[in-house]
N, CA, C and O atoms as a DFTB+ gen file, in Angstrom:
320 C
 N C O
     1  1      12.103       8.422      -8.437
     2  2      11.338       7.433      -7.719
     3  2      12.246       6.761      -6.700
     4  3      13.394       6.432      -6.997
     5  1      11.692       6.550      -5.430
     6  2      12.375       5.609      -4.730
     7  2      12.400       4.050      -4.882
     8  3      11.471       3.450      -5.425
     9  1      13.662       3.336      -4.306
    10  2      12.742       2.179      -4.814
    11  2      13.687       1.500      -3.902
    12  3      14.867       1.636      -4.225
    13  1      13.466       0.843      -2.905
    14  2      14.351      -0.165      -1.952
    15  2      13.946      -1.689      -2.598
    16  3      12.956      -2.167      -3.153
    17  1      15.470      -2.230      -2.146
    18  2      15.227      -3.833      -2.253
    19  2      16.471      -4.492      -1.935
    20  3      17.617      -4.053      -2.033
    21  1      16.022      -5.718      -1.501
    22  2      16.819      -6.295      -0.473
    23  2      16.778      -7.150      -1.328
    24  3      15.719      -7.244      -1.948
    25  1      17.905      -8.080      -1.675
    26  2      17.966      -9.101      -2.306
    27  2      18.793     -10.445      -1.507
    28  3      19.989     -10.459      -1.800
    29  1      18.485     -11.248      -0.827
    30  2      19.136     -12.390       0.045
    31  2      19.899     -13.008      -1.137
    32  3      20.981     -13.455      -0.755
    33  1      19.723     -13.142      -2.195
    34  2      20.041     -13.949      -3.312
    35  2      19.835     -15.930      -3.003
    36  3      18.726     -16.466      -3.007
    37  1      21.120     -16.679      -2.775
    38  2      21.257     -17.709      -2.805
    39  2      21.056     -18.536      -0.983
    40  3      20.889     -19.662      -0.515
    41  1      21.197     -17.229      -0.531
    42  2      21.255     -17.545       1.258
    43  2      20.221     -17.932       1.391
    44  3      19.239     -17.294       1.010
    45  1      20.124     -19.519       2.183
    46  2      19.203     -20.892       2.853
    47  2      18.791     -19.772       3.911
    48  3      19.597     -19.042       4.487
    49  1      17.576     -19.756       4.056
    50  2      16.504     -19.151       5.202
    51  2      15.700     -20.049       5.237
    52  3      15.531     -20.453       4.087
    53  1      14.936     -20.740       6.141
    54  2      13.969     -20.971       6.827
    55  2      12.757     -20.012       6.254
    56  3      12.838     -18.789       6.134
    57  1      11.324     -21.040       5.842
    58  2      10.530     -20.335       5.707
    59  2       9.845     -19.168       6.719
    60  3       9.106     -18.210       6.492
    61  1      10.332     -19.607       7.698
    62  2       9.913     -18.718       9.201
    63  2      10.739     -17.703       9.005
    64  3      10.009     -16.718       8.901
    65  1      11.863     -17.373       8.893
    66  2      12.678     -16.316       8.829
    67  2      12.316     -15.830       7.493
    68  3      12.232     -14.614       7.662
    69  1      12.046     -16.086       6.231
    70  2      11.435     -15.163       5.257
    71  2      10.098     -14.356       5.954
    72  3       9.965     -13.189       5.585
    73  1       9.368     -14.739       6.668
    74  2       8.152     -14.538       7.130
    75  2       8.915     -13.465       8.007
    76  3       8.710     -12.303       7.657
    77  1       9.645     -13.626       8.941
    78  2       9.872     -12.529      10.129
    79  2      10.368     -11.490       8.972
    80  3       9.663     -10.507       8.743
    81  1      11.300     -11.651       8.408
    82  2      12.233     -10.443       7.555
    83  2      11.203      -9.547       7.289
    84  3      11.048      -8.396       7.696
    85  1      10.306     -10.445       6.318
    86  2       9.539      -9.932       5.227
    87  2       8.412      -8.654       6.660
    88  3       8.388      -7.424       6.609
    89  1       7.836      -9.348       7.483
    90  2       6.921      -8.723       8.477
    91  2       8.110      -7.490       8.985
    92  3       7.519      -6.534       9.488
    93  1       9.088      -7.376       8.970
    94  2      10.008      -6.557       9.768
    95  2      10.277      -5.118       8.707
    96  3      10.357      -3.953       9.096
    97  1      10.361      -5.523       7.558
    98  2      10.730      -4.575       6.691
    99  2       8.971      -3.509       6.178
   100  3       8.686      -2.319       6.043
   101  1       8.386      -4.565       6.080
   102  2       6.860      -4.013       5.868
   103  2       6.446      -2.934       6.679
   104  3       5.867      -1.967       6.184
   105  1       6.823      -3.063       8.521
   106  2       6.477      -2.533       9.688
   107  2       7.423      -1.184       9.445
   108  3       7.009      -0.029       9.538
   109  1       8.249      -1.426       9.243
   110  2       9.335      -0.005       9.094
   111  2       8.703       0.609       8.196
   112  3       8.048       1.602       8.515
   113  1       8.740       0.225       7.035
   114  2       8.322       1.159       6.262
   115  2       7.001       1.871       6.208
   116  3       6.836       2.993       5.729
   117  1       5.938       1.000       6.825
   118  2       4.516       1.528       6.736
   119  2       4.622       2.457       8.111
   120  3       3.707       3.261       8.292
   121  1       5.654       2.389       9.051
   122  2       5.437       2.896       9.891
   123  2       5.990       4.606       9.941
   124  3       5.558       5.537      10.620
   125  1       7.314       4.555       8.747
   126  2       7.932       6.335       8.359
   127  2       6.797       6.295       7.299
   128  3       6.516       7.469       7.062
   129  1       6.191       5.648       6.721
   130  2       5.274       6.032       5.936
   131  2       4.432       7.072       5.976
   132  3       4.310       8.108       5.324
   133  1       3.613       6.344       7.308
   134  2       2.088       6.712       8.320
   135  2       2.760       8.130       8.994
   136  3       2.129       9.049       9.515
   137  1       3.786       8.053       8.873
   138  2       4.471       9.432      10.117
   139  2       4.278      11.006       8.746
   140  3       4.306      12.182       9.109
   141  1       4.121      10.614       7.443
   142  2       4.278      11.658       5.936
   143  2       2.635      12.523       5.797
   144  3       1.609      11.940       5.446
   145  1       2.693      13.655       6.074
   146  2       1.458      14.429       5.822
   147  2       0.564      14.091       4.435
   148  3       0.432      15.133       3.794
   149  1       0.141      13.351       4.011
   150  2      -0.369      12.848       2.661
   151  2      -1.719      13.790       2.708
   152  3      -2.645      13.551       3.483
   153  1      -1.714      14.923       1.754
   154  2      -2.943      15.283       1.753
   155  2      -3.896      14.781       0.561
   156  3      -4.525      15.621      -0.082
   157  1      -4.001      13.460       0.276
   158  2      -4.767      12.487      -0.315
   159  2      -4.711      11.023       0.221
   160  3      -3.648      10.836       0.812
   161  1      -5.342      10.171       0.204
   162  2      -4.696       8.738       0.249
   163  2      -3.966       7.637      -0.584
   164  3      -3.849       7.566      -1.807
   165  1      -3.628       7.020       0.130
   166  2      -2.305       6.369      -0.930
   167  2      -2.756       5.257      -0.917
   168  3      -3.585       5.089      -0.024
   169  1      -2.410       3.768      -2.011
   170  2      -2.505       2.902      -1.872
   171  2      -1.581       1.962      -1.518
   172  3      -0.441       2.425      -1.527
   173  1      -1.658       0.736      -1.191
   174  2      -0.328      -0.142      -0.874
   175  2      -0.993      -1.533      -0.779
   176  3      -2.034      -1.880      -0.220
   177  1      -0.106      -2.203      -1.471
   178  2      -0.417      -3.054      -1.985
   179  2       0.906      -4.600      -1.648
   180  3       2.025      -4.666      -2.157
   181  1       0.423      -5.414      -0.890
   182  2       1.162      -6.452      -0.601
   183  2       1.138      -7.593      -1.552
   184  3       0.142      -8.305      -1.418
   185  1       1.920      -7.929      -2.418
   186  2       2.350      -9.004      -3.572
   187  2       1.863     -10.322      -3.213
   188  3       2.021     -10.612      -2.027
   189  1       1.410     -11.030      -3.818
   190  2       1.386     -12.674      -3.491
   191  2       2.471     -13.422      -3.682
   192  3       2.744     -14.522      -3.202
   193  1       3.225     -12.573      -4.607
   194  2       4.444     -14.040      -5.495
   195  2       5.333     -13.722      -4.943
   196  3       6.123     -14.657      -4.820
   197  1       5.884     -12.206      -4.205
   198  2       7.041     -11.977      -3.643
   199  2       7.030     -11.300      -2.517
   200  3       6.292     -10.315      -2.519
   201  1       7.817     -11.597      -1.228
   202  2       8.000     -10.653      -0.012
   203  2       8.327      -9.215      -0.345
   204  3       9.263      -8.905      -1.082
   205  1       7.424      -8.261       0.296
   206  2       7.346      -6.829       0.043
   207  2       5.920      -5.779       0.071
   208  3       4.816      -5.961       0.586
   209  1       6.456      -4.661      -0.689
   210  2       5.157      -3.949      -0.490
   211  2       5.318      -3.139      -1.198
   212  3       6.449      -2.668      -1.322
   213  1       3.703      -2.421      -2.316
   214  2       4.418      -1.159      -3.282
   215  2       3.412      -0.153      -2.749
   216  3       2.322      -0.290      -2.194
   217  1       4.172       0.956      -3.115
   218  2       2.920       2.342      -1.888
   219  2       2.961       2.919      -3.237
   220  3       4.104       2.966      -3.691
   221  1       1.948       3.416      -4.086
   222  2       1.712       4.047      -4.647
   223  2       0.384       5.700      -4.408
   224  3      -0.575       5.543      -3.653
   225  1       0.580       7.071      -5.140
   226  2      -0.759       7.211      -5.205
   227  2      -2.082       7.238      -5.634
   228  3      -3.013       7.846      -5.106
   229  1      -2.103       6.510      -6.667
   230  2      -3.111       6.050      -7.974
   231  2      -3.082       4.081      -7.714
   232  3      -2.216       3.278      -7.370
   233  1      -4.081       4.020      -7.985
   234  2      -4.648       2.383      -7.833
   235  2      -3.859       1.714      -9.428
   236  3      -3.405       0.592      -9.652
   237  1      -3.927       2.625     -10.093
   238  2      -3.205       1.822     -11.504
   239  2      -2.174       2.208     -11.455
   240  3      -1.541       1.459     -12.200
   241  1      -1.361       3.093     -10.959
   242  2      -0.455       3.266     -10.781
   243  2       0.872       1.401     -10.148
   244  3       1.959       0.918     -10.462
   245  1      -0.262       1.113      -9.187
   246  2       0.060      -0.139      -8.250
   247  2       0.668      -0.879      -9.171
   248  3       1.811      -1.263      -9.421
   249  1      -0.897      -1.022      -9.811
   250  2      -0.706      -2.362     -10.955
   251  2       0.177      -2.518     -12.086
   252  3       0.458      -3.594     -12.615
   253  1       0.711      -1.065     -12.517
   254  2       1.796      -0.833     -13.418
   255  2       2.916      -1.038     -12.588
   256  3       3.932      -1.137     -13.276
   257  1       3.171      -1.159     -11.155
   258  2       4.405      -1.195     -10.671
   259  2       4.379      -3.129     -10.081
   260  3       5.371      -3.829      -9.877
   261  1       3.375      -3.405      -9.986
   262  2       3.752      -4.452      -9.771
   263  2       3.692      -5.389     -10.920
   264  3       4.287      -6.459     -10.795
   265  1       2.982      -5.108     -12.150
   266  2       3.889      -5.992     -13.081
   267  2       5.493      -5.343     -13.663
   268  3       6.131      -6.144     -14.347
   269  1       6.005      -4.259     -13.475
   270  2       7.196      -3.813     -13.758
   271  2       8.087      -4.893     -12.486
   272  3       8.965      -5.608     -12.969
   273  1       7.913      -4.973     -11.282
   274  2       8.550      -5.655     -10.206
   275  2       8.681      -6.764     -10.885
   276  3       9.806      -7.164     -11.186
   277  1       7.187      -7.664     -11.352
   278  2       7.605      -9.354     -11.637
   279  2       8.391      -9.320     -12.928
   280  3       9.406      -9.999     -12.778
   281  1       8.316      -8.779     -14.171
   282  2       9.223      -8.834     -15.168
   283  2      10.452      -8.851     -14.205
   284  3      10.691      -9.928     -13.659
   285  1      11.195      -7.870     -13.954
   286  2      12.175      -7.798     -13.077
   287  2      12.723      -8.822     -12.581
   288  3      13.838      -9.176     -12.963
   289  1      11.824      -9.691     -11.342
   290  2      11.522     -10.810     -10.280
   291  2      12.056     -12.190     -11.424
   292  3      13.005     -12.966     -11.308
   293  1      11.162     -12.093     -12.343
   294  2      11.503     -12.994     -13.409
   295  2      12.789     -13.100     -14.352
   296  3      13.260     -14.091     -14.909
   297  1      13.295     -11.495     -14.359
   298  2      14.264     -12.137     -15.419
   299  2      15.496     -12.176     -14.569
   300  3      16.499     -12.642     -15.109
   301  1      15.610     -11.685     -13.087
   302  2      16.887     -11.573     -12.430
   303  2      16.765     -13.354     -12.414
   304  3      17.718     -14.011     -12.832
   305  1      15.697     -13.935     -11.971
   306  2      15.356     -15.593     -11.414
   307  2      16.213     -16.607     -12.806
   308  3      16.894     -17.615     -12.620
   309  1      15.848     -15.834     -14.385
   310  2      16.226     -16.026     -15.336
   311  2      18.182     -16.192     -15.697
   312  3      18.837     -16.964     -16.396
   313  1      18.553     -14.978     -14.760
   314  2      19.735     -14.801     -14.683
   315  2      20.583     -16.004     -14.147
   316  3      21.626     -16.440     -14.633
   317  1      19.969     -16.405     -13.141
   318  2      20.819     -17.226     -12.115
   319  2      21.228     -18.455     -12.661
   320  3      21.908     -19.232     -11.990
């Protein structure tokens, strides 16, 4: 599985600059995405609680990856 992630950690951003990052990384990726011969459709799915995006090809597939992300989201937050 692939799996990118950017982690800023403790670095002060501006809510505006989470917003640009977050819009900048989304665009790249949906954009080598859209360029991949998919002979089905895929889903993708933009998070509420965290900047990002999960491309799956099954709809439950999503939902199993985005509660695997917040456990994750939660226990790194746990770490600190």
């Amino acid at each position: 599985m692939t799996r990118f992630v950017v982690d800023i950690g403790d670095i002060d951003l501006p809510k505006d600059m989470h917003a640009m990052i977050s819009a900048d990384l989304q665009k790249t990726v949906l954009s080598h995405v859209a360029k991949l011969p998919w002979d089905e459709p895929i889903v993708i799915k933009f998070p509420r609680d965290w900047w990002g995006l999960i491309i799956r090809k099954r709809f439950d597939a999503i939902l199993d990856a985005e509660k695997l992300n917040q456990r994750a989201l939660l226990t790194a937050k746990g770490a600190m």
